[in-house]
C-alpha positions as CSV (number, residue, x, y, z in Angstrom):
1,X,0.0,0.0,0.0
2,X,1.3,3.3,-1.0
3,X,2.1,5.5,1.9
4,X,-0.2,9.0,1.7
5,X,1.3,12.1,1.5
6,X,3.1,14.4,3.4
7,X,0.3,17.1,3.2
8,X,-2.4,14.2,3.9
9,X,-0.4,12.8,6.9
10,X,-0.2,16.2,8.3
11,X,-4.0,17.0,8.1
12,X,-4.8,13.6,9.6
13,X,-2.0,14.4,12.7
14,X,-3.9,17.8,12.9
15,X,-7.4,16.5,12.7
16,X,-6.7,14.0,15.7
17,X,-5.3,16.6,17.7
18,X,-8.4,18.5,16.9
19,X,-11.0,16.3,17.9
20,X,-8.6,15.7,21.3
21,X,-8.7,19.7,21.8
22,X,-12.1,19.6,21.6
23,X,-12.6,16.3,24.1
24,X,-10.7,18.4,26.6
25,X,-12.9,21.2,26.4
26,X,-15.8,19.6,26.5
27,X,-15.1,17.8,29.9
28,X,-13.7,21.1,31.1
29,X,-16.6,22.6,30.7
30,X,-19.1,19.8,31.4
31,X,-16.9,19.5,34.8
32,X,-17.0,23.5,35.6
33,X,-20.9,23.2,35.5
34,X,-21.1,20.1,37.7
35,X,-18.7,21.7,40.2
36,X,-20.9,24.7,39.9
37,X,-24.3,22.6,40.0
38,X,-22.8,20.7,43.5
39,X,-21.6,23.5,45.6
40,X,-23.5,26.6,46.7
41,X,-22.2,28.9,43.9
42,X,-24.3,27.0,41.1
43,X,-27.6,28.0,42.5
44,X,-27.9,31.1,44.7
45,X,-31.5,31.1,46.8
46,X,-32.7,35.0,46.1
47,X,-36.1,34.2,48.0
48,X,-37.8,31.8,46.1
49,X,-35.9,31.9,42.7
50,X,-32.4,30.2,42.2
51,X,-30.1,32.4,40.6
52,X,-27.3,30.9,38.6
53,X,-23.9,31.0,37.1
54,X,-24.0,27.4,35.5
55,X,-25.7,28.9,32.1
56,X,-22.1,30.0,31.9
57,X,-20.1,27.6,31.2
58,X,-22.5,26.5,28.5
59,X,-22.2,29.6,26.9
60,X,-18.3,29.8,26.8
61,X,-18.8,25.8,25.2
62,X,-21.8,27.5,22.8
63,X,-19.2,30.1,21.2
64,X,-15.8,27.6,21.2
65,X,-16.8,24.4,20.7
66,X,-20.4,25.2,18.5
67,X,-24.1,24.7,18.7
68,X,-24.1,21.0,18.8
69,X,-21.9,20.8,21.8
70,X,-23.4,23.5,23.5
71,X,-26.6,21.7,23.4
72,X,-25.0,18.7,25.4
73,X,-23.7,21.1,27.6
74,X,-27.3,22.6,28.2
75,X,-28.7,19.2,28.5
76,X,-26.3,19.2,31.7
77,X,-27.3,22.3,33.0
78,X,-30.7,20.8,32.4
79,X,-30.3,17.5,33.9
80,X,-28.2,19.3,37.3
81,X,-31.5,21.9,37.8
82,X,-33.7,18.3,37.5
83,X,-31.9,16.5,40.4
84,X,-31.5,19.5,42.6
85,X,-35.1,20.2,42.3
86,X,-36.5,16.5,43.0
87,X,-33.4,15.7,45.8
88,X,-34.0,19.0,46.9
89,X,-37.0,20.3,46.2
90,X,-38.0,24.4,47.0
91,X,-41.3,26.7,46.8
92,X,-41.1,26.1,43.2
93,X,-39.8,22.8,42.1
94,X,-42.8,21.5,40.4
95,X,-42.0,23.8,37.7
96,X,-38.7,21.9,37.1
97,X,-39.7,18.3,37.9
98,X,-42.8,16.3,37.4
99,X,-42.5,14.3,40.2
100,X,-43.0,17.5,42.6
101,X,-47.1,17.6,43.1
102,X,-48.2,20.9,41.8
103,X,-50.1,23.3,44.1
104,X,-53.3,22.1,45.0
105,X,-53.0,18.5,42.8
106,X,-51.1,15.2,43.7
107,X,-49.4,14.7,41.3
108,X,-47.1,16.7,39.1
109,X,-47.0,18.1,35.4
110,X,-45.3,16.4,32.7
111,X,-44.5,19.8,31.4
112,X,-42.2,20.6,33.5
113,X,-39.7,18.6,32.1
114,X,-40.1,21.4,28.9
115,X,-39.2,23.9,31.6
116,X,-36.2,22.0,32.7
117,X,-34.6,21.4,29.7
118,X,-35.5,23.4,26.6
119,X,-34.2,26.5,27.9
120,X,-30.9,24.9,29.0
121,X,-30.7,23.4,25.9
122,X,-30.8,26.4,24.1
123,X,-28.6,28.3,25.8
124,X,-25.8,26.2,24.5
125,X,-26.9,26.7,20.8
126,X,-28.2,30.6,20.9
127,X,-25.2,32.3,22.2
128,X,-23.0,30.5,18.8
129,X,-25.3,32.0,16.3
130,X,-25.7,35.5,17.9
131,X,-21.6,35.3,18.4
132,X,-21.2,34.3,14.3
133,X,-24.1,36.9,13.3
134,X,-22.5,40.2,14.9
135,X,-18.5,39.1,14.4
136,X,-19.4,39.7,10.9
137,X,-20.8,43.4,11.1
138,X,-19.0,43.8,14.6
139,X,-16.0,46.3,14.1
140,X,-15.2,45.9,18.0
141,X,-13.4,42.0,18.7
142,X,-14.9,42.0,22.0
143,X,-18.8,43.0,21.1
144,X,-19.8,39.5,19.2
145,X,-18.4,38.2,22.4
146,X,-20.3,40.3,24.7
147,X,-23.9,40.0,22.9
148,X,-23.3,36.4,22.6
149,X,-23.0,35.7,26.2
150,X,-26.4,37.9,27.4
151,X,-28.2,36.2,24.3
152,X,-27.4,33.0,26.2
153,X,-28.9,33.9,29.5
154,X,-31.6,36.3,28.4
155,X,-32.6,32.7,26.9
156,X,-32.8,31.0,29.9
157,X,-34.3,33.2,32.1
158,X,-36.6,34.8,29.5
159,X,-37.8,31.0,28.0
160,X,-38.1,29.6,31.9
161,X,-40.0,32.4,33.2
162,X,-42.3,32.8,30.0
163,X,-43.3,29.3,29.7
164,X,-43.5,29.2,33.8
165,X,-46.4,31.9,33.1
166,X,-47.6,30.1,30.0
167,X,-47.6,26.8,32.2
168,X,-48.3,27.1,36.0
169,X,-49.9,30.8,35.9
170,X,-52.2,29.7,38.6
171,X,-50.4,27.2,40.4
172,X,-47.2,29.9,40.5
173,X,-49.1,32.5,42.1
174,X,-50.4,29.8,44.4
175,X,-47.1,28.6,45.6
176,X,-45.6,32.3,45.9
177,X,-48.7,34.0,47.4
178,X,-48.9,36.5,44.4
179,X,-52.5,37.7,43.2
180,X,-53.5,35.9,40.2
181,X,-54.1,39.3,38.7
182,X,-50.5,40.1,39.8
183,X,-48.3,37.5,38.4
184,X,-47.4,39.0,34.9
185,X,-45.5,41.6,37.2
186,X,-44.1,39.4,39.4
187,X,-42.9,37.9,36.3
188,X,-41.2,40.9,35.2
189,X,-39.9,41.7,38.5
190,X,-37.6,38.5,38.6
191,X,-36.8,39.1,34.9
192,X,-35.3,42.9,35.8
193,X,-34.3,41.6,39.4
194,X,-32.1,38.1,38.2
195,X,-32.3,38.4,34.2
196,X,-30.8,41.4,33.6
197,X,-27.8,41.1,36.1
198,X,-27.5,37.6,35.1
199,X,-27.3,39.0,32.1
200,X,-24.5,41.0,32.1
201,X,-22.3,38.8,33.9
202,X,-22.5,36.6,31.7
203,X,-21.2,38.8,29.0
204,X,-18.6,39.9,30.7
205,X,-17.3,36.3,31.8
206,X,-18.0,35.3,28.0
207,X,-15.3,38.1,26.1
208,X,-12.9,37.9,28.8
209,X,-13.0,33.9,28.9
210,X,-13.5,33.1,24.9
211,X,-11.2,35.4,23.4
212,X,-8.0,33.2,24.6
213,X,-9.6,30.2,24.4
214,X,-11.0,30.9,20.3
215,X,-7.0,31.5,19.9
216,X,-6.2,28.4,21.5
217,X,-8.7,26.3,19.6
218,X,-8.0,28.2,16.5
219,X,-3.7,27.3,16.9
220,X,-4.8,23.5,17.8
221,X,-7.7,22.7,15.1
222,X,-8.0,21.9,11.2
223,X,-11.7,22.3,10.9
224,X,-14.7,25.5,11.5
225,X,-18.0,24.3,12.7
């Protein structure tokens, strides 16, 4: 058999190293968010709605590794918010697990699973396309960076908090107390209150994080998204 060529043998040494880049990152950052999602720093009580910092790492893995990996990474997110609400369950767990009974029922809805995951999901694949989208008009290095990081946690909270009203309207002004006339502004309220500083940490972490780590990928790989 006919040995390839040099050029061929040096895309396939570079390929593999690729692919190992990429493995390395990926545990990184699925380890960041477990650490995250099993001490007190994952999910900060703020009465009875959990802030976070998990969506980040998801969004960092969104932007350098691409939407398809960012979705595993959101499904991990996802799956950490489903076992600390059913081992652990708060005020407002039934919104996150089915097996929590909803407010005045036995049993729990099915939907919640939607709540638990879809946004989660999404915030590993949103933040990619906003970053791709505004690095091409962007004249600023750092602004793709920046708008890619709150795209990805608007999504979360914005998604969990809209279908929560779509969802358990009732059952959430139940389990909070909150007139049912009064919820849409209670709504808002945690939106402005968690959202919007969640927000902007998370673009902030994102452009100082990504930019040395898009160099480092871009020295060690062979092949875009």
């Amino acid at each position: 058999m006919a040995a390839l060529p040099e050029q061929q043998q040096g895309e396939i040494k570079l390929n593999k190293k690729s692919k190992y880049v990429d493995f390395v990152l990926m545990a990184l950052f699925a380890a960041v968010i477990l650490v995250l999602a099993l001490t007190p720093v994952g999910y900060i009580r703020i009465g009875l709605i959990s802030a976070t910092l998990i969506h980040i790492p998801v969004i960092i893995g969104s932007v350098i590794l691409g939407p398809k990996r960012g979705a595993v990474l959101g499904g991990i997110f996802g799956l950490t918010s489903f076992i600390m609400n059913f081992m652990t369950p708060g005020v407002l767990s039934f919104v996150f697990c089915p097996f929590i009974p909803v407010p005045g029922t036995s049993r729990g809805n099915p939907l919640a699973i939607v709540i638990c995951f879809l946004p989660r999901i999404l915030v590993g694949v949103v933040p990619y396309y906003v970053y791709r989208l505004m690095k091409k008009t962007a004249k600023n290095e750092y602004f793709p960076l920046l708008a890619g990081g709150a795209a990805g946690s608007l999504v979360n909270t914005l998604l969990v908090m809209g279908l929560i009203y779509l969802i358990f309207k009732n059952a959430y002004a139940a389990a909070t107390g909150v007139d049912s006339n009064a919820v849409t502004a209670a709504i808002i309220g945690v939106v402005l209150m968690n959202g919007v500083p969640e927000a902007v940490a998370a673009a902030l972490i994102n452009a100082a994080v990504c930019k040395p780590l898009l160099r480092f990928r871009e020295k060690n790989t062979a092949r875009g998204e």
